[in-house]
C-alpha positions as CSV (number, residue, x, y, z in Angstrom):
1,X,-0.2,10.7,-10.0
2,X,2.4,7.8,-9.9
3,X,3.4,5.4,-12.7
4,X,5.7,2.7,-13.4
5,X,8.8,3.9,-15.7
6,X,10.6,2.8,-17.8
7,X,13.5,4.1,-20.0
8,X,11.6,5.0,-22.2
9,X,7.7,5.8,-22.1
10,X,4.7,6.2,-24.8
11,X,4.6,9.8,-26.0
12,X,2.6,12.3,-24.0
13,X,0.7,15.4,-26.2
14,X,-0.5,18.6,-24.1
15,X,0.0,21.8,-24.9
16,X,2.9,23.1,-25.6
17,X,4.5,26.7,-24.5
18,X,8.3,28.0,-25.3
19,X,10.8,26.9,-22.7
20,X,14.1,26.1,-22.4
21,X,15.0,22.4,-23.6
22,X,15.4,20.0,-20.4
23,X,19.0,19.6,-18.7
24,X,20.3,17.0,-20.5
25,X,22.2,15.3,-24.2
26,X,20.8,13.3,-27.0
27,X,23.5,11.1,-26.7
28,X,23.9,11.1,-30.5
29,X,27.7,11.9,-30.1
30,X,30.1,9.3,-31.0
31,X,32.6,11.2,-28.5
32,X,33.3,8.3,-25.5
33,X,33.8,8.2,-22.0
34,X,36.1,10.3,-19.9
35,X,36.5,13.2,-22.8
36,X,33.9,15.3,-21.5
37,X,29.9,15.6,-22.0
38,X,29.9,15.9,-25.3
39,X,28.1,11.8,-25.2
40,X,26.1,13.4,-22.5
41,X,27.2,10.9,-19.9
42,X,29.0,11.9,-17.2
43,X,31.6,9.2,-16.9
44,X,34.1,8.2,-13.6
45,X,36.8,10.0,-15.4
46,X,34.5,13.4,-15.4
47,X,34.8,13.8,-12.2
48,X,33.1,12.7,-8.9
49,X,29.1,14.1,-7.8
50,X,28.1,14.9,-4.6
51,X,24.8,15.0,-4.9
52,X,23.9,18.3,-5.6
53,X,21.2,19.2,-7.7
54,X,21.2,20.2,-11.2
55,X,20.2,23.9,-11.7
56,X,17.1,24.2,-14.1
57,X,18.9,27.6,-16.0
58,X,22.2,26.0,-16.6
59,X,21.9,22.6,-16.7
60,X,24.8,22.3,-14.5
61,X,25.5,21.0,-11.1
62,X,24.8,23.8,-8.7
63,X,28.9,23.2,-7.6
64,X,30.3,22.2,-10.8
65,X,32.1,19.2,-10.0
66,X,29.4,16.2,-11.2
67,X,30.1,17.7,-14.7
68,X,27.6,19.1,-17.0
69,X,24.5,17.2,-18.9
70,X,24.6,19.4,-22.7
71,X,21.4,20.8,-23.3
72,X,19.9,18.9,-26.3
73,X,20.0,19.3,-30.0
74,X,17.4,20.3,-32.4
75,X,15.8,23.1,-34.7
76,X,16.0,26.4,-32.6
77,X,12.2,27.1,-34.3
78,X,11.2,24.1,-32.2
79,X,9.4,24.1,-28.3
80,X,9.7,21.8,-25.4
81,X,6.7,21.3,-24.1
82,X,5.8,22.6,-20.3
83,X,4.6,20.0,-18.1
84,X,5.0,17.2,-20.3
85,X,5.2,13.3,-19.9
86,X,9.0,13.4,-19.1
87,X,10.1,9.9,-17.7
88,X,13.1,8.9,-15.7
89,X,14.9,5.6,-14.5
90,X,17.5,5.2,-12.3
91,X,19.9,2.8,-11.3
92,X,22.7,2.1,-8.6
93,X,25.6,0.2,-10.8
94,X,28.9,-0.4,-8.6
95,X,28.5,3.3,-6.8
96,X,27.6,4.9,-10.0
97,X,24.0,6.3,-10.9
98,X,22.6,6.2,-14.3
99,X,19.6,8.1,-15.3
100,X,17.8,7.8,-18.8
101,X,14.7,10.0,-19.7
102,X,13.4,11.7,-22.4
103,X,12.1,15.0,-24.3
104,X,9.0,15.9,-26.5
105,X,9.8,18.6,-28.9
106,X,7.4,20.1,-30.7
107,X,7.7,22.3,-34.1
108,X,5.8,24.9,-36.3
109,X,5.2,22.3,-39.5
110,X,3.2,19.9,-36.6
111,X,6.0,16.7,-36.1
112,X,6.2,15.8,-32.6
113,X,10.6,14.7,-31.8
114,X,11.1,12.2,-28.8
115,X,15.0,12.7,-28.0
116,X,16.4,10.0,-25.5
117,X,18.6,11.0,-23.0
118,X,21.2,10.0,-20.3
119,X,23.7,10.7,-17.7
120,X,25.8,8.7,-15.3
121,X,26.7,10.1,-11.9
122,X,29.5,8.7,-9.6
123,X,28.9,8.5,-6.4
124,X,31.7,8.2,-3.8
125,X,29.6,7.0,-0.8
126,X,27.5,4.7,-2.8
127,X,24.0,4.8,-3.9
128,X,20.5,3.3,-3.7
129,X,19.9,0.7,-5.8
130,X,16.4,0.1,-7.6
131,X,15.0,3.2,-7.5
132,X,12.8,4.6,-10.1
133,X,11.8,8.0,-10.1
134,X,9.1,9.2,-13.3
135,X,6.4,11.6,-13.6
136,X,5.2,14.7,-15.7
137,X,8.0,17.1,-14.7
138,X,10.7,19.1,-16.7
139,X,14.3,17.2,-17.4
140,X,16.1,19.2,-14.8
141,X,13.3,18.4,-11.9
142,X,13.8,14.9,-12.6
143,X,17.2,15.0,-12.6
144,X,17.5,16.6,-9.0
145,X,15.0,14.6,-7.6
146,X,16.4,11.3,-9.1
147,X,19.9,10.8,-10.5
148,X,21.9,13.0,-7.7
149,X,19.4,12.8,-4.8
150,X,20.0,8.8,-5.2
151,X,23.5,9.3,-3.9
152,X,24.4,8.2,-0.4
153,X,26.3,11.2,1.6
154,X,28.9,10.9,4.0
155,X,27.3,9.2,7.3
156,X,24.7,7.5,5.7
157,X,23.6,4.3,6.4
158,X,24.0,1.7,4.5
159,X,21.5,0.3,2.0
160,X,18.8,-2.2,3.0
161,X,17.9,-5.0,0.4
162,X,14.0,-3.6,0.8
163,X,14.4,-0.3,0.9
164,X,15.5,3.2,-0.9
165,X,16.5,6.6,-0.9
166,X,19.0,8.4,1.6
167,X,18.8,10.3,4.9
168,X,21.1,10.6,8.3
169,X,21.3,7.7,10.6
170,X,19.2,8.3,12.9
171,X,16.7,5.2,13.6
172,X,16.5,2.9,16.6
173,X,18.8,-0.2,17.4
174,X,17.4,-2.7,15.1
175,X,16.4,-0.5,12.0
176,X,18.1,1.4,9.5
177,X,17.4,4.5,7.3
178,X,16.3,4.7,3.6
179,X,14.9,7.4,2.5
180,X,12.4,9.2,5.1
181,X,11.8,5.7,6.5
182,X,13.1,3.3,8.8
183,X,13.4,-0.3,7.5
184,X,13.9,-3.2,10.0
185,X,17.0,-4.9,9.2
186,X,16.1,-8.2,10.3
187,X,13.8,-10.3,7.8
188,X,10.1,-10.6,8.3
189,X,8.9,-13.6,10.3
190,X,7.6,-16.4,7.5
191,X,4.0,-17.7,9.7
192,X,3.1,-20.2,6.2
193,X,4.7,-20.8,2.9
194,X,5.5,-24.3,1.9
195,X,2.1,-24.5,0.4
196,X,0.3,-22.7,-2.3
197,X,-1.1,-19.8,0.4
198,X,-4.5,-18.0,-0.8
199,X,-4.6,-14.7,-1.1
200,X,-6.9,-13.9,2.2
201,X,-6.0,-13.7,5.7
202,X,-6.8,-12.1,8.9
203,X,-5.0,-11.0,11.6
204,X,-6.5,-10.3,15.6
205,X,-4.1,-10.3,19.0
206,X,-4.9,-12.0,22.3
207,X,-5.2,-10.3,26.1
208,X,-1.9,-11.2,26.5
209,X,-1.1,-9.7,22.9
210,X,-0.3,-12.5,21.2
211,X,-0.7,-12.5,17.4
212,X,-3.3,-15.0,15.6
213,X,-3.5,-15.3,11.7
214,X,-6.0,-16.8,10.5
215,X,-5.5,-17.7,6.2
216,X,-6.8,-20.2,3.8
217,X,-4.0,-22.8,2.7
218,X,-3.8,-25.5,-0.5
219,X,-1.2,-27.6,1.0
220,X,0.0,-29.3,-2.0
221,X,-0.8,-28.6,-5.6
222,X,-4.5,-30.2,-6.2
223,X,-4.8,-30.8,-2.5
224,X,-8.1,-29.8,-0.8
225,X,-7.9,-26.1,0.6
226,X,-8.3,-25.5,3.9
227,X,-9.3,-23.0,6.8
228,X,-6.5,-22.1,8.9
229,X,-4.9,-20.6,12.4
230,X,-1.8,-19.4,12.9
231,X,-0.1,-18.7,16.4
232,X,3.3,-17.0,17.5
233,X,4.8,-18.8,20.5
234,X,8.7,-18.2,21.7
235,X,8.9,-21.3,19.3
236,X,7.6,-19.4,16.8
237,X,4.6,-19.7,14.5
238,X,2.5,-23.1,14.9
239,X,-0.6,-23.5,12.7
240,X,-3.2,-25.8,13.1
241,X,-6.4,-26.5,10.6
242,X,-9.6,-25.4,11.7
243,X,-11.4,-26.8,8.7
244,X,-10.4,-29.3,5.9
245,X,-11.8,-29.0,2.5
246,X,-13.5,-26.2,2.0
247,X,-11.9,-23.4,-0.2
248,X,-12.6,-20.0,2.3
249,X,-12.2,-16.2,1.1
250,X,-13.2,-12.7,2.6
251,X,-11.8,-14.4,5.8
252,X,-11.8,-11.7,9.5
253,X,-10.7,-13.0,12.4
254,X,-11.5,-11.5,16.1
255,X,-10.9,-13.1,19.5
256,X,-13.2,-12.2,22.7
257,X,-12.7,-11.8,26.0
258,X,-11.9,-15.3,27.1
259,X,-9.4,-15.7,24.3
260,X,-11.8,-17.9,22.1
261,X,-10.6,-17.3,18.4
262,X,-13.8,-16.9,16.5
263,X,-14.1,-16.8,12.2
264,X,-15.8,-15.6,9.8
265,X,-15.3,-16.1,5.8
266,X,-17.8,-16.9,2.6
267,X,-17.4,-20.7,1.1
268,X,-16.3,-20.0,-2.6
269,X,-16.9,-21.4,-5.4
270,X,-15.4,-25.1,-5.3
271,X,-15.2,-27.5,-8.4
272,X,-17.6,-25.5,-10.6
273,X,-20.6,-25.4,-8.4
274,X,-22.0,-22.6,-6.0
275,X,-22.0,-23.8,-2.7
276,X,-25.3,-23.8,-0.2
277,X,-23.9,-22.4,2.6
278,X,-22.8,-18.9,2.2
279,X,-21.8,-16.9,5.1
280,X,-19.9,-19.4,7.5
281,X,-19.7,-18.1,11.2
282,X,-16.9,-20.8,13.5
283,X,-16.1,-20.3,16.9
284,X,-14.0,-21.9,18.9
285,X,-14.7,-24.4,21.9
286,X,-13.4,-25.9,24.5
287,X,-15.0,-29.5,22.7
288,X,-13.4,-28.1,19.3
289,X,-14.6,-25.8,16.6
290,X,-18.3,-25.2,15.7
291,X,-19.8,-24.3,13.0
292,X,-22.7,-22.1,11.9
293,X,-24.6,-20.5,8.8
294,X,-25.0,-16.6,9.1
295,X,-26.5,-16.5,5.1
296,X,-27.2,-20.3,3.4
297,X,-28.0,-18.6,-0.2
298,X,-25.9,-16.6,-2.2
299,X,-22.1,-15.1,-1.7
300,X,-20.6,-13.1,1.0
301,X,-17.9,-11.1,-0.2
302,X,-15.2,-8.8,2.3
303,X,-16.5,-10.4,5.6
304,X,-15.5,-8.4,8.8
305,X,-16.6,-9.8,12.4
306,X,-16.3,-7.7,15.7
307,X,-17.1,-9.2,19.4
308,X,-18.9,-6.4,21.7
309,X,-18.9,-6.6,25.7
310,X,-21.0,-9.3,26.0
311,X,-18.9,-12.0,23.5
312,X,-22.0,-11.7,20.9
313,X,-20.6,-11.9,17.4
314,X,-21.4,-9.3,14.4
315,X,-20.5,-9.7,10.9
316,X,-20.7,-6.7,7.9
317,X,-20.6,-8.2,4.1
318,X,-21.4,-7.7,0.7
319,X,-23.3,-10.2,-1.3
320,X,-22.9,-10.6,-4.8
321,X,-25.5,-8.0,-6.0
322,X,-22.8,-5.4,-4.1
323,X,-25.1,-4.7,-1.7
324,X,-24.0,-4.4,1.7
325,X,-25.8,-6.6,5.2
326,X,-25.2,-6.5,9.1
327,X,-25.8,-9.9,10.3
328,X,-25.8,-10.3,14.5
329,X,-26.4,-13.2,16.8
330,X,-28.6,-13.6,19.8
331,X,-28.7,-16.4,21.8
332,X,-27.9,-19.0,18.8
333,X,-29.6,-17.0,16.1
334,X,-28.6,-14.7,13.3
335,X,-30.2,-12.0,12.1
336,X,-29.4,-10.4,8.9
337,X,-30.4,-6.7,7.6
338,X,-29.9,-4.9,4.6
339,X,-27.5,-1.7,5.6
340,X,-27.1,-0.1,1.7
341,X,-29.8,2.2,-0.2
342,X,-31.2,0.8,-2.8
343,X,-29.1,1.6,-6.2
344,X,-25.7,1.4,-4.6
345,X,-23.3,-0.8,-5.5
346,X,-21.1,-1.4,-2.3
347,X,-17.3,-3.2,-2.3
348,X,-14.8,-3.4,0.1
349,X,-17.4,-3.4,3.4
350,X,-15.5,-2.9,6.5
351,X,-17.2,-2.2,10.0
352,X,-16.0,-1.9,13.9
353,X,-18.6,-1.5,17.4
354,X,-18.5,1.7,19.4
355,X,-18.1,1.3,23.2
356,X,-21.6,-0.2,23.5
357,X,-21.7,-2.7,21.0
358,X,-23.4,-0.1,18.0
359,X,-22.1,-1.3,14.8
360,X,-20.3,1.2,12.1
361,X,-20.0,0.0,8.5
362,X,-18.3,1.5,5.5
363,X,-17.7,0.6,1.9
364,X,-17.2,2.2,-1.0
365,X,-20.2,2.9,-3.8
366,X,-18.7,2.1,-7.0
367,X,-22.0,3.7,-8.5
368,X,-21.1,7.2,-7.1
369,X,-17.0,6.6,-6.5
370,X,-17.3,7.9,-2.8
371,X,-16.7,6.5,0.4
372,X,-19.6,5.6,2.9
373,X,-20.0,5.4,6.2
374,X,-23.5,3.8,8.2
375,X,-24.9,3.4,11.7
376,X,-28.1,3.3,13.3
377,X,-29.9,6.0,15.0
378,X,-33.1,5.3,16.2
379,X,-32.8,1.8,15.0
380,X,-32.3,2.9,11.2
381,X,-29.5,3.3,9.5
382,X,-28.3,6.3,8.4
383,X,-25.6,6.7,5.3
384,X,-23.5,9.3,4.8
385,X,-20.7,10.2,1.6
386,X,-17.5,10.2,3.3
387,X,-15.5,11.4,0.3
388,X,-14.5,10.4,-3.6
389,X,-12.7,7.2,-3.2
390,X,-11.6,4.2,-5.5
391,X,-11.2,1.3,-3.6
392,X,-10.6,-0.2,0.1
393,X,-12.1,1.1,3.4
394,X,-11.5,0.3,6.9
395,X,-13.1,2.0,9.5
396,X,-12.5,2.0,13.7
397,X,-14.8,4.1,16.3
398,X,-12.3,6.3,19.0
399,X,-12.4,6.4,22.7
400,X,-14.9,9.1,21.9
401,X,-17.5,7.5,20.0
402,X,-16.3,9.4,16.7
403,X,-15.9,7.4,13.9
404,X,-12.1,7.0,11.6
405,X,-12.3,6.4,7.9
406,X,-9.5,5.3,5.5
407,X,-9.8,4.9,1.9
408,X,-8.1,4.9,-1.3
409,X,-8.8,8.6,-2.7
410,X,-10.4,8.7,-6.6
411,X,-8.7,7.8,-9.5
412,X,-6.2,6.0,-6.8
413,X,-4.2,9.0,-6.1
414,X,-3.1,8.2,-2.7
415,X,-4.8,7.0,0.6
416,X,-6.4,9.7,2.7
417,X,-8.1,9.3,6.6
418,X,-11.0,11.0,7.5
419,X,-12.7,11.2,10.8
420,X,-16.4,12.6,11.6
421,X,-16.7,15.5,13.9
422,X,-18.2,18.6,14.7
423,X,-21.1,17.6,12.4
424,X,-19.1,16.5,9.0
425,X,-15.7,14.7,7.9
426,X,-12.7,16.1,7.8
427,X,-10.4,14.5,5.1
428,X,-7.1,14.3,4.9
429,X,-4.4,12.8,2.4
430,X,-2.1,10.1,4.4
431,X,0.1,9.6,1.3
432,X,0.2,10.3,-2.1
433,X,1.7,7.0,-3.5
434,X,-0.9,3.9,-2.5
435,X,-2.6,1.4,-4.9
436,X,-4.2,-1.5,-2.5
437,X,-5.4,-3.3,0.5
438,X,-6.2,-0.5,3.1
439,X,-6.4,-1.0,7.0
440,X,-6.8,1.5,9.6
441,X,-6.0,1.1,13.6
442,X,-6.1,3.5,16.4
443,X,-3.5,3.8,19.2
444,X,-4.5,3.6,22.9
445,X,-3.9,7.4,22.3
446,X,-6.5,7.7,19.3
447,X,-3.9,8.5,17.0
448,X,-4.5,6.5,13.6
449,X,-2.5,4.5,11.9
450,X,-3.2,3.3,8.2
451,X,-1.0,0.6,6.2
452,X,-1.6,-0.1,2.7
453,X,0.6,-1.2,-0.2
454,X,2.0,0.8,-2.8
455,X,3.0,0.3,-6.5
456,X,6.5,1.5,-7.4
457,X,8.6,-0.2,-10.1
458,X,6.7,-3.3,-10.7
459,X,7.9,-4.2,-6.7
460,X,5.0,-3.6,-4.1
461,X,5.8,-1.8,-0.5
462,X,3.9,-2.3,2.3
463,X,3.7,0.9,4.2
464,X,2.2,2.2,7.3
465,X,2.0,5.7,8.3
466,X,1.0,6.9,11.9
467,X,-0.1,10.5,13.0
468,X,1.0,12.2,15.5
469,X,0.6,16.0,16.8
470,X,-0.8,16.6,13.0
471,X,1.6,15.2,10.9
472,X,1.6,11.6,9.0
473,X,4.9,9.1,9.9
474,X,5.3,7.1,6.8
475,X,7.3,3.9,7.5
476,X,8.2,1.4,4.7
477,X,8.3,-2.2,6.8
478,X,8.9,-4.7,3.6
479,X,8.7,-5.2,0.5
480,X,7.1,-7.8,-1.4
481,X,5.0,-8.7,-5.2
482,X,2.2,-8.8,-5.9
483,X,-0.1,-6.1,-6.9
484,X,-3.4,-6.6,-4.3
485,X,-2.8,-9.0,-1.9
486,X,-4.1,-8.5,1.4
487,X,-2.4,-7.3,4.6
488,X,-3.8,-6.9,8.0
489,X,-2.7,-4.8,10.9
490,X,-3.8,-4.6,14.6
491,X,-2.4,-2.2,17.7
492,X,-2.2,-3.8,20.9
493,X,-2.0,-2.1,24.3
494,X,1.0,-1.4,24.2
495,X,1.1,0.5,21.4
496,X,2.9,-2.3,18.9
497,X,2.0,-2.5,15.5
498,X,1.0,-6.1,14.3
499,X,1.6,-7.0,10.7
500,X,0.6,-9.6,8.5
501,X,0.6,-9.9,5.3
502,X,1.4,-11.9,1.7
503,X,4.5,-12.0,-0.4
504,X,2.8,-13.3,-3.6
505,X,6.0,-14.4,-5.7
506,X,6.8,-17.4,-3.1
507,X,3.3,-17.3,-1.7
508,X,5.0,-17.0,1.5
509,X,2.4,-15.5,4.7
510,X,4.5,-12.8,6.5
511,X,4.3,-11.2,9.7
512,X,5.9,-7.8,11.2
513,X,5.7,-5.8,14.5
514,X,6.7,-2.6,15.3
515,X,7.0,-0.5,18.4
516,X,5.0,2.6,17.7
């Protein structure tokens, strides 16, 4: 479980068992810098750290010279409590770490104690700035995972502006280490901003794998909304409006074999009323764009359109009664079909076509908290539970036939893959730190690769993390705010990762790539 820390947090009860007091000082002493650790700070004049870890029996650094945090105060009669909710902040302040966190005590007559807590570390190599490290751990395990691992060594690379954490230079030209990641050190590419930018977008690459974005845009404050391409030349990004005036969410983009971009997206509410037309289906022509209506009643929510091998376009929804559709077209005409069981409630619908054109949906059914997956077989579809999920699904079909699953695990405790063989899923947990807007690609190798966002001190990272021979490569690639605003990523044949997605604050449309 993460959460965002402060210095100080809201007391945590749970049972208590005797244990030594957590590394650390009150900082009730009056005694000032440079005389010691009597304040419980350890101050330039202390002595510099290298790092090193404090030792949970002595409270010490393991080498001695980063000083010594005192063990607390308070009436021998009273207990620390074992696994309790011990938070920690960190900061990087002129190549000197601070830490603050805190202790429950607990004694016999029943009165719970909260003692604050702090040290400073210096660091001679520098350190990483804006890192905040919390969770239900002992003083002395936050400590050694926050304060002194936040310390740069000797070699390391420098800092980057969107990035954490340390590790040994060892990243291609062009990017630089933080943490167990590589960051790129140039700035993402800025495809729309000088608007106010909505919130959904869409991203699809060309045979010539060429990125298109395809976003809803308010191009002045009270101006009419509109519908949106975007397209990356050697001049860089060029947008043109595909429709004027109408105010377009849930919007997927895909582009068929003779590079025609083709849309999908629901008409939202506009000016108080519920528009007639639904489910809006555009495709582009040589003559311009047209324009159909997959569903003229009600709302499509989460629209996702795939092309098979013969240019016919499907689209996977939810309506507003969370109940999840496969609409197709044949020869002009759309047919829509209820995919969902009766009593589910389905949100986030996501869907992709196996080699001959067989549609695969998933969603996630907020009535049981798990992860679905549907296709037809015998020309009904068939639903099966995936896993416990929360939020967010995205599903691609292999070179195999064999569906790939990602999802945001229950109670939002990380993001996990799954794929279907040998007669079940097989689950797996990508990472353990996600909160929002899920996508999943596969390599030209069938290797998957699954971005997502995650929550970490009120700033949001965008993330991707790629599998290979087992094991999950977790790359941080920005970092932006905003706590659920979407992102979209596509693989082309050459194994590139395309990346689009929104920095809230500025409302600023971003786009990333990176060789895989």
């Amino acid at each position: 479980m993460r959460s965002t820390l402060g210095p100080v947090l809201a007391a945590s009860l749970i049972a208590a068992s005797w244990l030594p007091a957590c590394s650390g000082s009150s900082g009730s002493s009056d005694a000032g810098p440079g005389d010691g650790v009597s304040d419980g700070r350890i101050d330039a004049a202390d002595g510099p750290a290298d790092g090193d870890a404090l030792s949970a029996d002595d409270g010490a650094a393991s080498d001695g010279d980063a000083g010594e945090c005192q063990l607390p105060s308070y009436p021998s009669e009273c207990a620390l409590v074992d696994n309790f909710q011990c938070g920690l902040a960190t900061w990087c302040l002129d190549g000197v770490v601070y830490a603050d966190w805190h202790e429950h005590v607990f004694c016999p007559d029943g009165h719970e104690e909260i003692i604050p807590f702090n040290c400073s570390s210096v660091c001679p190599h520098g350190c990483w700035d804006g890192v905040v490290f919390g969770g239900i751990r002992s003083g002395p395990d936050l400590l050694a995972e926050g304060c002194y691992t936040s310390c740069a060594s000797d070699g390391d690379c420098p800092p980057h502006a969107a990035c954490g954490g340390d590790g040994a230079c060892n990243c291609e030209s062009g990017w630089t280490r933080c943490g167990h990641h590589c960051c790129p050190v140039e700035p993402a590419e800025l495809v729309a901003g000088e608007g106010l930018v909505g919130r959904d977008l869409a991203l699809a690459v060309d045979s010539q794998d060429r990125p298109v974005v395809a976003f809803e845009d308010e191009p002045d404050a009270g101006a009419d909304w509109s519908v949106k391409i975007a397209r990356r030349s050697e001049a860089g990004w060029e947008s043109e409006i595909v429709l004027d005036g109408e105010h377009a969410s849930g919007i997927d983009v895909a582009i068929d074999a003779q590079d025609r971009v083709q849309l999908s997206y629901r008409w939202q509410y506009y000016d108080g009323y519920l528009p007639e037309d639904g489910l809006v289906y555009l495709l582009q022509e040589e003559a311009g764009w047209s324009r159909s209506v997959v569903q003229a009643t009600g709302l499509a929510w989460w629209t996702r359109l795939a092309i098979d091998a013969e240019g016919r376009p499907q689209i996977a929804f939810a309506d507003e009664m969370r109940v999840a559709w496969h609409a197709s077209q044949v020869q002009g005409d759309w047919s829509v079909e209820r995919v969902s069981p009766a009593g589910a409630e389905a949100l986030d619908v996501s869907m992709d076509l196996d080699s001959e054109g067989q549609p695969w949906l998933a969603w996630v059914d907020m009535e049981t908290h798990t992860a679905q997956a549907a296709h037809l077989e015998g020309g009904e579809w068939q639903v099966e539970p995936v896993a416990g999920a929360s939020r967010y699904t995205a599903i691609r079909i292999d070179s195999q036939g064999e569906p790939w699953l990602a999802f945001l695990e229950a109670d939002y405790e990380g993001v996990a893959a799954a794929v279907r063989g040998g007669g079940g899923w097989q689950v797996e947990q990508v990472d353990d730190a996600a909160w929002s807007s899920v996508d999943l690609e596969l390599t030209t190798g069938d290797e998957p690769v699954v971005c997502y966002r995650e929550l970490r001190s009120e700033q949001v990272y965008v993330k991707c993390a790629h599998r290979v021979q087992g094991s999950w490569r977790i790359e941080t690639l920005a970092m932006t705010t905003g706590y659920d605003a979407e992102l979209d990523a596509v693989v082309d044949s050459q194994n590139v990762l395309h990346l689009a997605f929104f920095d809230d604050g500025p409302a600023d449309l971003l786009y990333r790539r990176f060789p895989l």
